[in-house]
VOMAR-274175 format. One record per residue (C-alpha): y negated, x negated, z. Coordinates in steps of 0.2 Angstrom, whole numbers, padded with zeros to 4 digits, always signed. Last residue first. Layout:
BEGIN
YXZ;...
// end
This chain:
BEGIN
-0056-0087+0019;-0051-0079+0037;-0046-0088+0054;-0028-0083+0065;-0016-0097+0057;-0002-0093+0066;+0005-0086+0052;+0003-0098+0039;+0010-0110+0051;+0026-0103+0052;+0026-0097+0033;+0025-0117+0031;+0037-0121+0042;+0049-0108+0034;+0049-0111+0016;+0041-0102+0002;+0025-0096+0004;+0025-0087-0014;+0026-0072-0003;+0008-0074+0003;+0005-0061-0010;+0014-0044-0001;+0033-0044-0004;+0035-0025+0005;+0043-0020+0021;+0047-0036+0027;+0032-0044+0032;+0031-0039+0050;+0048-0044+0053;+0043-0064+0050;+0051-0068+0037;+0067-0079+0033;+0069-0088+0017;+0084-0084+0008;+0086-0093-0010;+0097-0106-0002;+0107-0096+0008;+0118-0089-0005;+0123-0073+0001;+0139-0075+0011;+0155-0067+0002;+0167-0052+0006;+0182-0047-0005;+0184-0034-0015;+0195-0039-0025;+0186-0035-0040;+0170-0048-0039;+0157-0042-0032;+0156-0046-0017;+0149-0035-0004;+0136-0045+0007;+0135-0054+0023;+0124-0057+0034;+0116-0070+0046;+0101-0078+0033;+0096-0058+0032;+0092-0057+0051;+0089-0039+0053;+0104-0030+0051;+0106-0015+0055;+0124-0010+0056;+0133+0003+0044;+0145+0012+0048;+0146+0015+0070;+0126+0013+0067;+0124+0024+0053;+0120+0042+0060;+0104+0044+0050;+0099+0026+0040;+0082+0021+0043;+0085+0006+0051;+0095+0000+0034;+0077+0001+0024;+0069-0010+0036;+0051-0006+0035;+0042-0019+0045;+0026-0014+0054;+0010-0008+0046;-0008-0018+0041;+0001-0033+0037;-0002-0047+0045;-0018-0063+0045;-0025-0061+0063;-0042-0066+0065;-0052-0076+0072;-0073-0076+0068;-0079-0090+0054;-0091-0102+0063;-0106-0105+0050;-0115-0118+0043;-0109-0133+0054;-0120-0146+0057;-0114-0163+0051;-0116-0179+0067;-0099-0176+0070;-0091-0194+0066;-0081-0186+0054;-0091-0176+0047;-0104-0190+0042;-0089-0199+0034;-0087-0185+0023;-0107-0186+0017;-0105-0203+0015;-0089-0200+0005;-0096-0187-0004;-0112-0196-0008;-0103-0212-0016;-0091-0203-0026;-0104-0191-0034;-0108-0174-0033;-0127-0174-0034;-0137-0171-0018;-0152-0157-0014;-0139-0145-0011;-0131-0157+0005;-0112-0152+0006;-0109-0137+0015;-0099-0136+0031;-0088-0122+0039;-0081-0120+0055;-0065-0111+0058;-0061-0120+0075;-0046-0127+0071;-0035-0123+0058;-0048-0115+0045;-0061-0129+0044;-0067-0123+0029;-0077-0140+0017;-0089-0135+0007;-0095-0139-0012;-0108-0130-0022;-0110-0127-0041;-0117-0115-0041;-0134-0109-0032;-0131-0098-0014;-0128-0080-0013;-0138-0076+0001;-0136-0074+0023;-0119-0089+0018;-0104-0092+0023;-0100-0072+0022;-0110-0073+0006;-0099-0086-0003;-0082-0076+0002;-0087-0062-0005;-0092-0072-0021;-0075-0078-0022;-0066-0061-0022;-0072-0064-0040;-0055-0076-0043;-0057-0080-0063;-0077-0079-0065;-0081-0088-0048;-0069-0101-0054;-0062-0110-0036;-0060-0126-0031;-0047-0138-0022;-0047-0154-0010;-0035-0151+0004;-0040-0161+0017;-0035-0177+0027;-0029-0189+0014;-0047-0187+0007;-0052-0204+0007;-0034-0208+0001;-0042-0220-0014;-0032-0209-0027;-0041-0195-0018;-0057-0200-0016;-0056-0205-0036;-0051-0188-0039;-0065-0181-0034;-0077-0191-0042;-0068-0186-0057;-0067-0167-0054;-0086-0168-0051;-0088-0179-0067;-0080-0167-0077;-0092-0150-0072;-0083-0136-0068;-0075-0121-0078;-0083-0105-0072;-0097-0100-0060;-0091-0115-0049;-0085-0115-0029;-0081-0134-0024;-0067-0131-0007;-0063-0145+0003;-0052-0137+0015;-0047-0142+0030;-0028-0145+0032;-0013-0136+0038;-0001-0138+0021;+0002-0123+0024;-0015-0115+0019;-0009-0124+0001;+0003-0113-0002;-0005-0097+0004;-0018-0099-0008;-0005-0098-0023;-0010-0081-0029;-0027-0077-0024;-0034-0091-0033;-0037-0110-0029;-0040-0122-0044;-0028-0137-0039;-0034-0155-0037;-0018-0165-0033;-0007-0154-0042;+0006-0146-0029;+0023-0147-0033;+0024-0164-0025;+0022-0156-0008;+0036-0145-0013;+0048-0161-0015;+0044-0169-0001;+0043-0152+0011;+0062-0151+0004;+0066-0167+0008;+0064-0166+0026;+0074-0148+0027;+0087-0159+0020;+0089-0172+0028;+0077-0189+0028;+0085-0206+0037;+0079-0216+0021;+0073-0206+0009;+0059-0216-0001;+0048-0210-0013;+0045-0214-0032;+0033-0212-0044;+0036-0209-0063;+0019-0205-0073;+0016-0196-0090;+0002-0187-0081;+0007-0169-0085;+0026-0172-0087;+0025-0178-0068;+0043-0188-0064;+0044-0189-0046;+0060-0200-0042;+0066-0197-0028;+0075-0213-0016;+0088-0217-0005;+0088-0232-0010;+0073-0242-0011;+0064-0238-0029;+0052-0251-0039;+0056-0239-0055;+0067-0252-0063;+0076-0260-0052;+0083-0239-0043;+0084-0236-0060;+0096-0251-0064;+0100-0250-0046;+0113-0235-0050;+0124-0242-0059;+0138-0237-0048;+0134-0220-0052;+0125-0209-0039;+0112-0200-0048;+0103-0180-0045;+0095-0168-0053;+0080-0158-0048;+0069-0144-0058;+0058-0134-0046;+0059-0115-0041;+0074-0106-0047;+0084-0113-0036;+0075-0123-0022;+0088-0122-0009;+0101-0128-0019;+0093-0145-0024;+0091-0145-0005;+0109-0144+0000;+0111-0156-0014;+0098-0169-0005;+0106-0167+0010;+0122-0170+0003;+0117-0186-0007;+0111-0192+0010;+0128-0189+0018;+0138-0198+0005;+0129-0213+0004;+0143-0222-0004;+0142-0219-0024;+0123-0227-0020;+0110-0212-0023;+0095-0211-0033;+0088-0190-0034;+0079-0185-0048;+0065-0172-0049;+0055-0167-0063;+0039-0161-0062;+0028-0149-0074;+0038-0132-0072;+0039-0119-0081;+0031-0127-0098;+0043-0141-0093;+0061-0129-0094;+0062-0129-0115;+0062-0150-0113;+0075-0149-0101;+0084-0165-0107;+0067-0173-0117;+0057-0172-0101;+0055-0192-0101;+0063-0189-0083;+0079-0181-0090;+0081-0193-0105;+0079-0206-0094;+0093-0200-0083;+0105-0196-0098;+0100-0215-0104;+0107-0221-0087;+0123-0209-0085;+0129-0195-0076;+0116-0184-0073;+0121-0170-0060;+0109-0156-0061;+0105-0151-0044;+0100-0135-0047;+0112-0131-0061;+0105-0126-0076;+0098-0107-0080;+0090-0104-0064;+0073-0111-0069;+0072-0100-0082;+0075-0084-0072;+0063-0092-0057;+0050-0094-0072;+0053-0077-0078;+0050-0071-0063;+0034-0081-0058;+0027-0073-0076;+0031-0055-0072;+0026-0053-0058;+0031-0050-0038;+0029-0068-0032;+0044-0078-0025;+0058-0072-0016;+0070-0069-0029;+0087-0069-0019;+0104-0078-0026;+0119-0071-0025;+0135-0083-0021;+0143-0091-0037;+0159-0086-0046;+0150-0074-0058;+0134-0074-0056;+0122-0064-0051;+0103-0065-0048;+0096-0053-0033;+0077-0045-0035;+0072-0034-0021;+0058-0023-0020;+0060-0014-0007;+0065-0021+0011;+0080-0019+0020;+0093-0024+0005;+0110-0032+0011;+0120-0027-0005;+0134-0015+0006;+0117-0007+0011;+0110-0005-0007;+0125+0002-0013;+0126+0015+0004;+0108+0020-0001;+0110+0027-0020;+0099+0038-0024;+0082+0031-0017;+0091+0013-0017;+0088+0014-0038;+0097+0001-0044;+0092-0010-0057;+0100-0022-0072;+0094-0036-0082;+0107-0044-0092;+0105-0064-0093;+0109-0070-0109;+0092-0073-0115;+0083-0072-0131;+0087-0055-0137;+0074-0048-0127;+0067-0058-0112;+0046-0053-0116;+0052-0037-0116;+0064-0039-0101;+0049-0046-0089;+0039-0031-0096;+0053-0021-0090;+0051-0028-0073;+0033-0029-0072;+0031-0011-0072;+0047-0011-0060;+0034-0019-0049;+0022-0004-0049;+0037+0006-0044;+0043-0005-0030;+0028-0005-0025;+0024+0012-0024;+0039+0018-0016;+0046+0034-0021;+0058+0025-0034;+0064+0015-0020;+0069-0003-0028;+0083-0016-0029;+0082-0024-0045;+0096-0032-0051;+0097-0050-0062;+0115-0050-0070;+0128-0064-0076;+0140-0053-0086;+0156-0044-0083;+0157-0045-0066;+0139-0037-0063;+0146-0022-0074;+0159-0018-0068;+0155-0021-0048;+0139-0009-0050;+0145+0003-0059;+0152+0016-0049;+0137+0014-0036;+0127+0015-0047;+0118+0004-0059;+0103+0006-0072;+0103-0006-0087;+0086-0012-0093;+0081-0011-0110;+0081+0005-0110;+0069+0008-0096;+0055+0006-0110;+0041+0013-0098;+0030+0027-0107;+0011+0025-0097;+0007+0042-0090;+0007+0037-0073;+0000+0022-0074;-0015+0029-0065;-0002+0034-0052;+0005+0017-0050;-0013+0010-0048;-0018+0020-0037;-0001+0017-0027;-0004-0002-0028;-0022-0001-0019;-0018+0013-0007;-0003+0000-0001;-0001+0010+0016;-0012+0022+0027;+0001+0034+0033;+0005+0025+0049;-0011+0027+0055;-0013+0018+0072;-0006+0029+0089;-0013+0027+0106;-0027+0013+0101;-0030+0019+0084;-0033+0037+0090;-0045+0030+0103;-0055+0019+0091;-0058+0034+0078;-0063+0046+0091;-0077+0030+0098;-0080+0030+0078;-0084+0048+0076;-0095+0049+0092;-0104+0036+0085;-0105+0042+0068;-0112+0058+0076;-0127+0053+0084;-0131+0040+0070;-0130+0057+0058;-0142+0066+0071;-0155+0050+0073;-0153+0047+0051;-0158+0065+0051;-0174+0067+0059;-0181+0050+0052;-0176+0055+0036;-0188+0074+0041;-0201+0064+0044;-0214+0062+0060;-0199+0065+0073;-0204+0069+0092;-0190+0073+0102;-0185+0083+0115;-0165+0078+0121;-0155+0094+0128;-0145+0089+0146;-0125+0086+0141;-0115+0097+0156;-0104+0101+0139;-0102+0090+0125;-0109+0097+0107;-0124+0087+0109;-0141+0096+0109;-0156+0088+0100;-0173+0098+0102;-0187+0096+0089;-0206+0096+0088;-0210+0089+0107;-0227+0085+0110;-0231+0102+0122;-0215+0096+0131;-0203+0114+0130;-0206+0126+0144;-0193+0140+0146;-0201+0157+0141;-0199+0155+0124;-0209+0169+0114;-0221+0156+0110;-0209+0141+0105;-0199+0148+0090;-0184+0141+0089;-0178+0139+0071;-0157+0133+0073;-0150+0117+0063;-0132+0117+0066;-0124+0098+0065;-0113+0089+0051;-0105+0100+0039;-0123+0104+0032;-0137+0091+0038;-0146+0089+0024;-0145+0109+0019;-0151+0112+0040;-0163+0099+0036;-0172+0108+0021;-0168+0124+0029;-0179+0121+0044;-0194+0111+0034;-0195+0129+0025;-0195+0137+0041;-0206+0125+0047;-0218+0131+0033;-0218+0149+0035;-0219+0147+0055;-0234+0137+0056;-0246+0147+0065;-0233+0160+0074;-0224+0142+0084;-0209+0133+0077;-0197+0121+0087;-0182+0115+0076;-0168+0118+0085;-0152+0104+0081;-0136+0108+0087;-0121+0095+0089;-0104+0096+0082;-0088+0100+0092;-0080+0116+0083;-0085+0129+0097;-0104+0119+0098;-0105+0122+0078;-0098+0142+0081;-0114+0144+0090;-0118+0145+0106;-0139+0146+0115;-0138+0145+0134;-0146+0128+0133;-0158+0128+0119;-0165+0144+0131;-0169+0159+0120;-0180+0162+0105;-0166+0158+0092;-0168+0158+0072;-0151+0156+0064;-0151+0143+0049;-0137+0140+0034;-0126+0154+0042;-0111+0149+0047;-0096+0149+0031;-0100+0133+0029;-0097+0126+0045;-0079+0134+0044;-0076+0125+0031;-0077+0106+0037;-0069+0113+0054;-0054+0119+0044;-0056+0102+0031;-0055+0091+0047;-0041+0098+0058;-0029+0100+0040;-0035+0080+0037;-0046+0075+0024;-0055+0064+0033;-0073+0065+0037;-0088+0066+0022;-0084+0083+0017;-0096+0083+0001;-0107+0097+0000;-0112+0105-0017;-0126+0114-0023;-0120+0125-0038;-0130+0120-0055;-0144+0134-0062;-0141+0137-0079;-0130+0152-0073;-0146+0160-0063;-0136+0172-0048;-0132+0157-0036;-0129+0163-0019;-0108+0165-0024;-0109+0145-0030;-0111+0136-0017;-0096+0119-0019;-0088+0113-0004;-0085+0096-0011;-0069+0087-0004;-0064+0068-0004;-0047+0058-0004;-0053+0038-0003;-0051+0023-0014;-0058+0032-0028;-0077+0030-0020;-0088+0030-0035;-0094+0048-0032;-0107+0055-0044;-0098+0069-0052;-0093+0059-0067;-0086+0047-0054;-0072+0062-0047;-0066+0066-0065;-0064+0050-0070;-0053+0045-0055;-0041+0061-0060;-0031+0067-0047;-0038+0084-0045;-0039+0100-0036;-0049+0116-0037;-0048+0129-0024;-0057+0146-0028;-0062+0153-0008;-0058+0167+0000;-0042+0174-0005;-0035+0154-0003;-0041+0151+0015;-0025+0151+0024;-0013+0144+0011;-0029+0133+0002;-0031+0126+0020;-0012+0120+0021;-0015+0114+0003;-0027+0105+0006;-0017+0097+0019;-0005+0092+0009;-0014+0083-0004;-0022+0073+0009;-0005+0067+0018;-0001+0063+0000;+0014+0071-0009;+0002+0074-0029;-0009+0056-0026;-0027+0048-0026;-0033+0067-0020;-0049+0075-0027;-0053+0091-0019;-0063+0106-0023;-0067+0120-0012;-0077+0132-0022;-0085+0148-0019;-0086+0166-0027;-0095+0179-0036;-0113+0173-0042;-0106+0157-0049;-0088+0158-0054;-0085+0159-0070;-0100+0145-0073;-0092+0133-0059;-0072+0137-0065;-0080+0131-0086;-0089+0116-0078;-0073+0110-0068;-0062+0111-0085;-0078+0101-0094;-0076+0089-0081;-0058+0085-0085;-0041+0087-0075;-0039+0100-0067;-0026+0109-0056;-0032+0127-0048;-0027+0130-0034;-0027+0149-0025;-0016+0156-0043;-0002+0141-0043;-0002+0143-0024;+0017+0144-0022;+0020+0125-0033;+0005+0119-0021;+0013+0125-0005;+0030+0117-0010;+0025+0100-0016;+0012+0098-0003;+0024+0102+0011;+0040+0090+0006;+0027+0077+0000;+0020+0077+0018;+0037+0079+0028;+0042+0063+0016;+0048+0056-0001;+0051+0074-0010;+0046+0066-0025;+0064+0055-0027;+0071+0073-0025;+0068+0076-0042;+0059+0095-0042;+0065+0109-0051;+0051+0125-0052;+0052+0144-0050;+0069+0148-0052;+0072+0166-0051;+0085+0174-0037;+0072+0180-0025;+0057+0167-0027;+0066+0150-0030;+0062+0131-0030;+0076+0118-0035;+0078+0103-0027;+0084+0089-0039;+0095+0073-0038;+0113+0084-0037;+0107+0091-0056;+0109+0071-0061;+0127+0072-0053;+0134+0086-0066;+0141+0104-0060;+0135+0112-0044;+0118+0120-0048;+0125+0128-0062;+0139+0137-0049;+0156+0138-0049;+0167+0143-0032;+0182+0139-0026;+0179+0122-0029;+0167+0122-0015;+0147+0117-0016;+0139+0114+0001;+0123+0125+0000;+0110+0118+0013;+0097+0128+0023;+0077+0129+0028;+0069+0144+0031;+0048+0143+0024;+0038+0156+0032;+0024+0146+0032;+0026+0140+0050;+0045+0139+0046;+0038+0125+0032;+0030+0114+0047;+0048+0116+0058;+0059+0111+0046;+0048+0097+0038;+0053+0085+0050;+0071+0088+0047;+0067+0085+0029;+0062+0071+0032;+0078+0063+0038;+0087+0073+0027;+0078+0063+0014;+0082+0045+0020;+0100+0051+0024;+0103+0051+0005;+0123+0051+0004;+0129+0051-0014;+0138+0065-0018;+0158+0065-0015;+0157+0081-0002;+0146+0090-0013;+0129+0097-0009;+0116+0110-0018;+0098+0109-0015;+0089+0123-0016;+0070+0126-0012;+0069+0146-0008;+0055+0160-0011;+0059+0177-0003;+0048+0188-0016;+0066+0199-0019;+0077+0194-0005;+0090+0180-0007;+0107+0182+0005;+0119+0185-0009;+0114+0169-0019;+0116+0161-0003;+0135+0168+0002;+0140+0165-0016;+0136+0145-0015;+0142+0144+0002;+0132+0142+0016;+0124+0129+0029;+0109+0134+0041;+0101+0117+0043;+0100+0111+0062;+0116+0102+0060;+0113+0095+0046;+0109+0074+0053;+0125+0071+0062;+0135+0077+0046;+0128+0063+0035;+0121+0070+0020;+0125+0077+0005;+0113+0086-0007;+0107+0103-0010;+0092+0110+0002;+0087+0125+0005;+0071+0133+0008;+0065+0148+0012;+0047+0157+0010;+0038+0174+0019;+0027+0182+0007;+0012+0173-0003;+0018+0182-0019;+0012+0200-0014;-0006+0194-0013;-0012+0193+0004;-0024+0208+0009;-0019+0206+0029;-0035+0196+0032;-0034+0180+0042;-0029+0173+0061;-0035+0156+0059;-0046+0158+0073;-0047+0139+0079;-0047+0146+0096;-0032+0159+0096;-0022+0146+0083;-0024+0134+0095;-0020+0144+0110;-0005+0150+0102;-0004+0172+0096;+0012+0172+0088;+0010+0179+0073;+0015+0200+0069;-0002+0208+0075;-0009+0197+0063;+0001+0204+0050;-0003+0223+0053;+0002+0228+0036;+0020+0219+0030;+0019+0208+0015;+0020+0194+0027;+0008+0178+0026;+0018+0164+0037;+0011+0157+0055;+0000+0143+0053;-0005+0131+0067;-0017+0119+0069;-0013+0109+0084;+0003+0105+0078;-0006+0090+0064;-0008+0082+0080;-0026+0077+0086;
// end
């Protein structure tokens, strides 16, 4: 259901404020029409806005002068300035929401309006540019709070943040148990709770307690929290999810005696927590003697079921008790009614003992006969789940939750919250300073949104990435906050946040797209210190290079060395291999030699020109490959196939890189480091190209836990360690399990291998297909921009574009297509894991591949 369908109309000072709402059919029906005792604060509410926008996008905002506002403030009128000038920043992205949150505030009372600052005029809230990146919150002409627009990210934030500053008396903020202790002792015997735990202040959830805290705030003492501690001192473990506990404390009279809570077990949702609170102001158990049929309550009004325990004069004391027993069990969820059989004149089955009604009309009554009181509730709460999930099923077929995003990364950036980032030693650009300063010096920049919590936990990365840098590098690390400064970030080509570019001066920009740590980005900053190819030009140099000793400092980031043999006349095969060189940037080391000496190498390392030399630090070996009639995009899949160690350990991280590869799997899962002999018989299949076929791998239990999951859904147990398997993932997800009764050795893996491939192996399990994508759509920054199409096109093909020099005339340059790997669109709204994917056949196949771990 739309948020619309439960609609508030603004608390006046007035008497007589229900005669002065709107009377909708939702708000008729859900009976939100409240007491006109409001307190004096809660009167009607404007906004305004101070930034600059693009015209197309303000015209439904009322727009005044400085003076002309001030003048038309009310005392306990409430408005959220926000002050523009024609050469501020333009921030369609907030105008955007704020256009959706016209129409939800002016329910509440809240007007929405700009200020556009003229010189003619002087105002505070005019002057420097950081004072044009707030909102400020008045009642009549006292400021009440300043919030950074960067907060105000959506409708929801836009809501949450204004109700909850204007209900500082209806919600209480806490964040201890002792604090929740001291509000349930005050209040027991007077008043009840409704406390919420949200996993973010600007959620969807935190918006719509507020939105019941508005209408529901004289009745009830809300109590909100953030705090994950708070919420599993109280018994609940789930911090994934928002939750509410309707906490009884009025009925209790002893103050040793604990409130009873309820949890809300449905979504918190402004629909939900109405229903979810308006079953517990119903009585706890009505006693009926008519026909279960005609019988209405406010539970049928609000969609739940009823539930009529049938009672008779003998035993009426102790069904009663039975009665409210189930009706405390089954609070929220269904009414429990006492119907009392002998003054009934409608038969009831002499066997029956209760009588299920469903909340659907036309729905005949079900008479049951339930032994317990479990066995009672567990057929009312499988009822009900049903019906919740058939709901559920069709909401995500006509519209999926587009709310529902990254709820992992943004619990962690909030519990972060408090942790002191040294932004110092990072320089932050704008749009003044961009061009300066990335001229003067080679510079990494950080594209992010500061209300995006990825870019936010990445920029946690960031500045450890510039600790571990400092005064050791010459790189300067920069970032630009696209949040404030949108039209620098378009001229840059970013549509997706975070972003990392490396520039320097003369070159093309180069984009990070590996993963989003600290570690693979100082590896990519490393690596992109010498040329990629590096250009030997001599014998001993190129010795020297495959021995290590050249890039000696550059091994610890990457363990092989490439070096391309080329005859002074093969000039297309050198430029294939250079055009590769430059496509891995940052990600392997590569050089290249054409002198006419050339065959002394070429002699000495049994090497037919063309040719790569594969030097292996590791291993202490030199192989070579041929290149005849390879170009580039050829010796690219050479080169990162010889990244790969020949016996990886899988983890999280660089699964995706072997998935590419499109082979089975021969996966040995060990509780911690594995056994030698294992990794040796192994490795002798490999070296005799017995496994030519599959990807051998295996996987530490202790480092990557998720493999345990991954165990049970092969497996109906958790199976002894060590054990080896091979996942057909490509074709037919079928999974096999080497014999437990058999040791790991050379001879039984290859019998056992050989047995698979003639067929005569049972599989263990047939792993179900699924899609591999993200669980929203692309977010493309530029599409988002208000009125921008005649200024700024969208782009959506990065490797096609073009971005803003940034050198000082001014002219236009391509981004260096070497470090651009196209995406598919459903990846680009964040750099998820499988970004270390690097190049497009292998994301191809990655995609397609439809079969899980």
């Amino acid at each position: 259901m739309q948020r619309t369908a439960w609609k508030y109309y603004p608390r006046q000072q007035d008497h007589n404020t229900e005669q002065n709402r709107e009377k909708s059919p939702a708000c008729v029906q859900l009976q939100l029409m409240m007491s006109s005792s409001f307190n004096i604060f809660r009167v009607g509410i404007s906004v305004v806005i101070m930034c600059i926008f693009y015209k197309s996008a303000v015209d439904s905002l009322s727009e005044l002068s400085p003076q002309k506002y001030f003048s038309t403030l009310q005392p306990g009128k409430a408005s959220l300035a926000y002050f523009c000038q024609a050469d501020s920043p333009r921030t369609s992205i907030f105008l955007e929401e704020l256009n959706e949150a016209i129409t939800p505030l002016q329910d509440y009372g809240i007007s929405v309006a700009k200020v556009n600052c003229v010189k003619e005029e002087t105002s505070r809230y005019c002057g420097k540019e950081e004072d044009l990146m707030k909102a400020y919150l008045f009642r009549g002409n006292i400021l009440l709070r300043e919030f950074p627009t960067d907060v105000l990210f959506d409708v929801n934030a836009i809501v949450a943040h204004v109700l909850f500053a204007l209900l500082f008396n209806e919600v209480k903020y806490i964040t201890t148990l002792e604090d929740l202790q001291n509000i349930e002792n005050a209040l027991k015997g007077k008043a009840n709770i409704a406390f919420s735990y949200v996993r973010a202040i600007g959620t969807p959830e935190h918006r719509a307690v507020m939105e019941a805290a508005f209408v529901y705030g004289t009745t009830y003492q809300f109590v909100l929290t953030t705090e994950t501690a708070l919420l599993e001192s109280i018994g609940n473990e789930d911090i994934e999810n928002a939750h509410l506990y309707f906490f009884h404390c009025k009925q209790v009279l002893d103050l040793t005696l604990q409130c009873r809570r309820t949890l809300m077990e449905q979504p918190l949702t402004t629909l939900n927590i109405h229903q979810f609170i308006k079953t517990m102001e119903a009585p706890l158990l009505t006693e009926v003697t008519e026909d279960p049929q005609q019988v209405s309550t406010v539970h049928l009004q609000l969609g739940l079921p009823l539930v009529f325990i049938v009672s008779q004069q003998a035993t009426y004391e102790a069904d009663r008790r039975t009665a409210e027993w189930v009706a405390w069990r089954l609070l929220g969820k269904a009414g429990v009614l006492l119907l009392l059989r002998d003054s009934l004149e409608v038969d009831i089955p002499q066997h029956s003992n209760v009588i299920f009604r469903r909340a659907e009309e036309g729905v005949p009554v079900e008479f049951l006969v339930l032994d317990d009181i479990d066995s009672l509730i567990s057929h009312v709460e499988s009822n009900v789940h049903i019906e919740e999930i058939q709901e559920d099923e069709d909401e995500d077929t006509k519209s999926p939750n587009m709310d529902v995003q990254d709820d992992e990364v943004a619990e962690t950036v909030y519990r972060d919250r408090k942790r002191p980032l040294p932004l110092e030693l990072t320089v932050e650009l704008t749009e003044e300073t961009f061009n300066t300063t990335v001229v003067a010096s080679d510079s990494i920049v950080l594209f992010y949104a500061g209300w995006q919590a990825v870019s936010m936990a990445f920029l946690q990365s960031y500045i450890d990435l510039a600790i571990k840098l400092k005064g050791t590098s010459t790189m300067l690390l920069t970032r630009v906050n696209c949040a404030d400064w949108s039209d620098l970030c378009t001229k840059q080509n970013v549509t997706e946040f975070p972003v990392v570019k490396m520039y320097k001066e003369g070159k093309n920009p180069v984009s990070y797209v590996g993963m989003l740590g600290t570690e693979d980005l100082l590896k990519f900053i490393q690596l992109s210190r010498i040329s990629c190819p590096v250009n030997i030009t001599s014998v001993q140099e190129a010795e020297e290079y495959l021995s290590g000793e050249l890039y000696k400092d550059l091994i610890s980031y990457s363990s092989v060395s490439v070096l391309g043999l080329f005859s002074p006349n093969m000039t297309t095969a050198k430029e294939d291999f250079t055009e590769a060189g430059n496509y891995l940037k940052g990600y392997a080391i590569t050089g290249i030699y054409s002198e006419e000496d050339v065959l002394i190498l070429s002699d000495k390392y049994a090497a037919t020109l063309p040719a790569l030399l594969l030097s292996r630090h590791k291993e202490g070996k030199i192989e070579s490959i041929p290149l005849a009639n390879s170009h580039a995009q050829d010796i690219i899949q050479i080169i990162t196939n010889a990244l790969l160690e020949t016996f990886p350990e899988i983890t999280v991280e660089n699964l995706p890189i072997y998935l590419r590869l499109q082979k089975p799997l021969l996966i040995l899962f060990s509780d911690g480091s594995i056994n030698p002999q294992y990794k040796k018989a192994i490795l002798m299949l490999v070296k005799e190209k017995h496994l030519d076929s599959l990807t051998p791998c295996w996987l530490n239990l202790k480092n990557t836990p998720v493999g345990r999951g991954i165990l049970q859904s092969y497996f109906d147990t958790m199976p002894p360690l060590p054990l080896l398997v091979v996942v057909n993932l490509h074709s037919g997800g079928q999974v096999f399990a080497f014999p437990s009764d058999q040791a790991i050795t050379e001879q039984n893996l290859l019998l056992w291998l050989k047995k698979l491939e003639a067929g005569l192996e049972n599989h263990i399990t047939i792993l179900p297909a699924q899609e591999w994508k993200p669980p929203l759509p692309a977010y493309d920054f530029l599409s988002m921009m208000d009125a921008a199409a005649s200024q700024h096109p969208t782009r959506k093909d990065p490797e096609c574009t073009k971005e803003m020099d940034v050198q000082e005339n001014d002219k236009k340059q391509h981004e260096d297509k070497s470090a651009i790997i196209k995406e598919p669109i459903e990846t680009l709204r964040i750099k998820h894991w499988n970004r270390s994917n690097w190049f497009k056949e292998g994301e191809k196949s990655f995609r397609h591949d439809n079969k899980e771990l």
